[in-house]
C-alpha positions as CSV (number, residue, x, y, z in Angstrom):
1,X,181.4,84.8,-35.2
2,X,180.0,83.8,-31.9
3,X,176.7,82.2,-31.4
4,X,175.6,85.9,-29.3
5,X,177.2,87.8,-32.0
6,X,175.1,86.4,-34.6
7,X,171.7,86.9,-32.4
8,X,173.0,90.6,-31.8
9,X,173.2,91.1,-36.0
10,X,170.5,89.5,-37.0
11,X,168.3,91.9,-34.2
12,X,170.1,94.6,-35.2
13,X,169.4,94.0,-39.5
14,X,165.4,93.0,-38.3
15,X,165.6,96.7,-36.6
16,X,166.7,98.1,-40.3
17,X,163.6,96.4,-42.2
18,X,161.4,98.2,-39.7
19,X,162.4,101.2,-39.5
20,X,162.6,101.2,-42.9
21,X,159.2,100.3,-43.4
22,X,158.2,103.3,-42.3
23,X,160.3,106.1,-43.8
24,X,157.7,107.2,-45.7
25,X,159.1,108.5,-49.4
26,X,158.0,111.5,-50.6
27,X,156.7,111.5,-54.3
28,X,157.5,107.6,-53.9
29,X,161.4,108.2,-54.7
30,X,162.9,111.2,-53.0
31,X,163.4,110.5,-48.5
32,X,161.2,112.2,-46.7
33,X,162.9,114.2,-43.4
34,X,162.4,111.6,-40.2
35,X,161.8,113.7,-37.2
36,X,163.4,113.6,-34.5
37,X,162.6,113.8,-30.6
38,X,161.4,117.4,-29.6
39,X,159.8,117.6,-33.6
40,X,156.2,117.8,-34.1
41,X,154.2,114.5,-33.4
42,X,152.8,112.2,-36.0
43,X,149.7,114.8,-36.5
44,X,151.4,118.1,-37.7
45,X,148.6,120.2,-37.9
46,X,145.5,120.7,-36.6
47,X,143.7,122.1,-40.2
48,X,141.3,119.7,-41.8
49,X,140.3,118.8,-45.0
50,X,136.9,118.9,-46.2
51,X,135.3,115.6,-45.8
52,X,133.7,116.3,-48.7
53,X,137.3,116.5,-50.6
54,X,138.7,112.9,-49.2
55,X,135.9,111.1,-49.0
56,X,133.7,110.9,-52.3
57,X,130.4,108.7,-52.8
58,X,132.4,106.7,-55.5
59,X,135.7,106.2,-53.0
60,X,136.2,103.0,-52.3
61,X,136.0,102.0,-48.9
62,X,137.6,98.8,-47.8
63,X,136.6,98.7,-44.0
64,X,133.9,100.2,-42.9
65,X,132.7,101.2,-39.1
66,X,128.8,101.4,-38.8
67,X,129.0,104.5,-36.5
68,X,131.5,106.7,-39.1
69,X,133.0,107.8,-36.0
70,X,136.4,107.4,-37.2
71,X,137.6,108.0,-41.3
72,X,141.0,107.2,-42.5
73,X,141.8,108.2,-45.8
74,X,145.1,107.2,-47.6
75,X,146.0,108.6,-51.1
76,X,148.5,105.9,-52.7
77,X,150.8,104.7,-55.4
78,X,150.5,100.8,-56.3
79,X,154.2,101.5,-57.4
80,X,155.1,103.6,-54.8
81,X,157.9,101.6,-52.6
82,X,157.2,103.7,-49.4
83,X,153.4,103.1,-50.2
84,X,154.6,98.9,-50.0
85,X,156.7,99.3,-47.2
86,X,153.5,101.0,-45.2
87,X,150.8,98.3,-46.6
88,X,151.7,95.6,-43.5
89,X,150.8,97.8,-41.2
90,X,148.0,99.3,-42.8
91,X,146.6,95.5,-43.1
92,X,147.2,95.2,-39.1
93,X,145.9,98.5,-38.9
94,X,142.7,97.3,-40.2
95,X,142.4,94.1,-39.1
96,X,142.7,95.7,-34.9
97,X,140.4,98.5,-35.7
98,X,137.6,95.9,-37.8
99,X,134.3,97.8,-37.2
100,X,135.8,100.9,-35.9
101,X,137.2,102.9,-38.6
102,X,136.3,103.4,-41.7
103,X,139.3,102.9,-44.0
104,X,139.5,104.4,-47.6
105,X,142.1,104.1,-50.8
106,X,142.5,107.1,-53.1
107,X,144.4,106.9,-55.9
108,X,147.7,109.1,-56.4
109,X,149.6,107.8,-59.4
110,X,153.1,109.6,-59.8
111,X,154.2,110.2,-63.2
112,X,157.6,109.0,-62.3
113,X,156.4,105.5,-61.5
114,X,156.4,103.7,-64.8
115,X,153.0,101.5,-64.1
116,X,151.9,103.2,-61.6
117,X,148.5,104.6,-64.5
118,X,148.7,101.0,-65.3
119,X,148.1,99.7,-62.2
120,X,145.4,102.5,-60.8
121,X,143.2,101.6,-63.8
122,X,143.6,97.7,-63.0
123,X,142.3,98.6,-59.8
124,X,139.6,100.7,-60.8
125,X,138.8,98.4,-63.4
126,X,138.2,95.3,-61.0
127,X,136.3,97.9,-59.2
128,X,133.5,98.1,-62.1
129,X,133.0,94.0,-61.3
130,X,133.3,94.5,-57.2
131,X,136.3,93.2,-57.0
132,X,138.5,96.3,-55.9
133,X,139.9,95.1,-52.5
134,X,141.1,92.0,-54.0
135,X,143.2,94.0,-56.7
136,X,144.3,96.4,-54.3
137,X,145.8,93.6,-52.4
138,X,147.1,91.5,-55.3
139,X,149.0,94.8,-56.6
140,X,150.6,95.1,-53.2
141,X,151.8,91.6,-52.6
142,X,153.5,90.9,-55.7
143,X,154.4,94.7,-56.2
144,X,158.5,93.3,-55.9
145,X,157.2,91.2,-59.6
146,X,155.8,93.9,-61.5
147,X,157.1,97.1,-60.1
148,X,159.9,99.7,-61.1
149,X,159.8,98.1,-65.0
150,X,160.0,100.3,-67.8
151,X,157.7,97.8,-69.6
152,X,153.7,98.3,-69.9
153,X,152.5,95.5,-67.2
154,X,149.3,95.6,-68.6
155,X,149.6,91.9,-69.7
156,X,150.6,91.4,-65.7
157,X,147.5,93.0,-64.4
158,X,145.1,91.3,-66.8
159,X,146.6,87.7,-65.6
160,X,145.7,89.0,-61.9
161,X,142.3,89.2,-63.4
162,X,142.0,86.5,-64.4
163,X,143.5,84.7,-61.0
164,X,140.4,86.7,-59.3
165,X,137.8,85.5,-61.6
166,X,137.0,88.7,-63.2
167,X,135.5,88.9,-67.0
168,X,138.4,90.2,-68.5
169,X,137.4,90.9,-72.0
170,X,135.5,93.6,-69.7
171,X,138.2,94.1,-67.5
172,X,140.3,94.8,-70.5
173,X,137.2,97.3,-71.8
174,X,137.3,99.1,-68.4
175,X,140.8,99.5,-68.8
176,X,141.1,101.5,-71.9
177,X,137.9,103.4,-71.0
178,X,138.4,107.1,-70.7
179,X,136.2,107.3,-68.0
180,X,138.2,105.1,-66.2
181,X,141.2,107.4,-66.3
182,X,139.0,110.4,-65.4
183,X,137.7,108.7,-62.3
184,X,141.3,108.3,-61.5
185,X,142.4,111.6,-61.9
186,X,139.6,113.1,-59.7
187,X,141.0,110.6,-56.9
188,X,144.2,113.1,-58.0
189,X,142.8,116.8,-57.7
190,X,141.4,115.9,-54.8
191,X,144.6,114.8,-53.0
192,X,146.3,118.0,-54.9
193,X,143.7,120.2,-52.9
194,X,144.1,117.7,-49.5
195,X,147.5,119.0,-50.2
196,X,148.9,115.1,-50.5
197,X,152.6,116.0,-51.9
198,X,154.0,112.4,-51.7
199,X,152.7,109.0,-51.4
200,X,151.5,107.2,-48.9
201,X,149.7,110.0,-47.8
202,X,147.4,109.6,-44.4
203,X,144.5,111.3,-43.1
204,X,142.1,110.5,-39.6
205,X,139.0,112.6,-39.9
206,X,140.2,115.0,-42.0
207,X,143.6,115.7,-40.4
208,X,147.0,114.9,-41.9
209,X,149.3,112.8,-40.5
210,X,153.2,112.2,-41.0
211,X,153.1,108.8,-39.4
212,X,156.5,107.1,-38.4
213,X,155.2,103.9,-37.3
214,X,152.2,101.4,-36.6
215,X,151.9,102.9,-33.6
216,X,151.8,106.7,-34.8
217,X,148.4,105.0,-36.4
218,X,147.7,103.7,-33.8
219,X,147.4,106.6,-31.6
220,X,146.0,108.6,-34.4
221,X,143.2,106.2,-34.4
222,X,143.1,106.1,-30.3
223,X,142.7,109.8,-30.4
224,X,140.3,109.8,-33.2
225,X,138.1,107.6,-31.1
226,X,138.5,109.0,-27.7
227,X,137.0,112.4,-29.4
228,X,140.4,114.4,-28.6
């Protein structure tokens, strides 16, 4: 192979990992229909969701613009590969927009995904000591690890823990708590009502998205600011 035919392969397979980044799956396992040019844009209708339905005093907001001009809402699987393949962006997302939107995680669980439970309450749970953010983005960077086993990775998510200097004996208390699991099923019936019916599931002020790139975000954002 020539030195231009390997530079024209390895462009081409770095095309593949991006697009598929962003083939968003629905229910976390079954392909989602891509659009194609002349389709709907990113925002596919203009109804909105109560604010009061994706955006809960207990949601946990991990950035945060003082004006509240701007609210995106995402309703996720830890397990969810789709829900992985989206979390760069989402990271970009929020480190260009720091101060200007205000960026919130619901959880969305599917029953399919073997720890998926299991890894909403060790969020939650690392929640109850302040420490949700850094959970949230411990389960997403090793997700490859702990993901798709039809093991309990309890023992997995009580090491991460430990790695973020949480109490785990309490961690481990918040775990098996009931109330936990309830606070994670509201996160649930609300996205049923938001009408989320796969995961990652977007929303900018209340309007849902079907986002194909960083840049559909990106101009869902722009709009969201710009008042249109």
């Amino acid at each position: 192979m020539t030195k231009n035919a390997k530079i024209t392969v390895g462009i081409v397979a770095a095309v593949v990992i991006i697009v598929a980044a962003f083939v968003f799956l629905r229910g976390g396992g079954s392909p989602q229909a891509a659009n194609t040019p002349g389709d709907a844009p990113a925002t596919t209708t203009v109804k909105r969701v109560p604010a009061e339905v994706l955006v809960r005093p207990d949601s946990h907001k991990i950035s945060t613009a003082p004006d509240g001009k701007v609210t995106m809402v995402e309703f996720l699987d830890f397990e969810c590969e789709a829900c992985a393949g989206a979390f760069p962006a989402v990271e970009q997302l929020r480190k260009d927009y720091a101060g200007k939107i205000t960026y919130v995680v619901r959880y969305f669980p599917i029953a399919s995904h073997p720890n998926a439970q299991n890894a909403a309450l060790a969020a939650e749970a690392a929640a109850q000591q302040g420490k949700f953010e850094q959970m949230y983005l411990k389960l997403f960077e090793n997700q490859e690890k702990w993901g798709h086993s039809t093991e309990s990775r309890a023992s997995t998510f009580e090491g991460y823990a430990a790695e973020l200097g949480l109490d785990v004996a309490r961690f481990k208390a918040a775990v098996a708590d009931p109330a936990t699991a309830a606070r994670i099923a509201k996160d649930q019936a609300d996205g049923e009502t938001a009408g989320v019916e796969g995961t990652p599931s977007f929303y900018v002020n209340g309007v849902k998205l079907s986002p194909r790139s960083l840049q559909d975000l990106r101009d869902a954002v722009d709009n969201a600011l710009a008042g249109r």
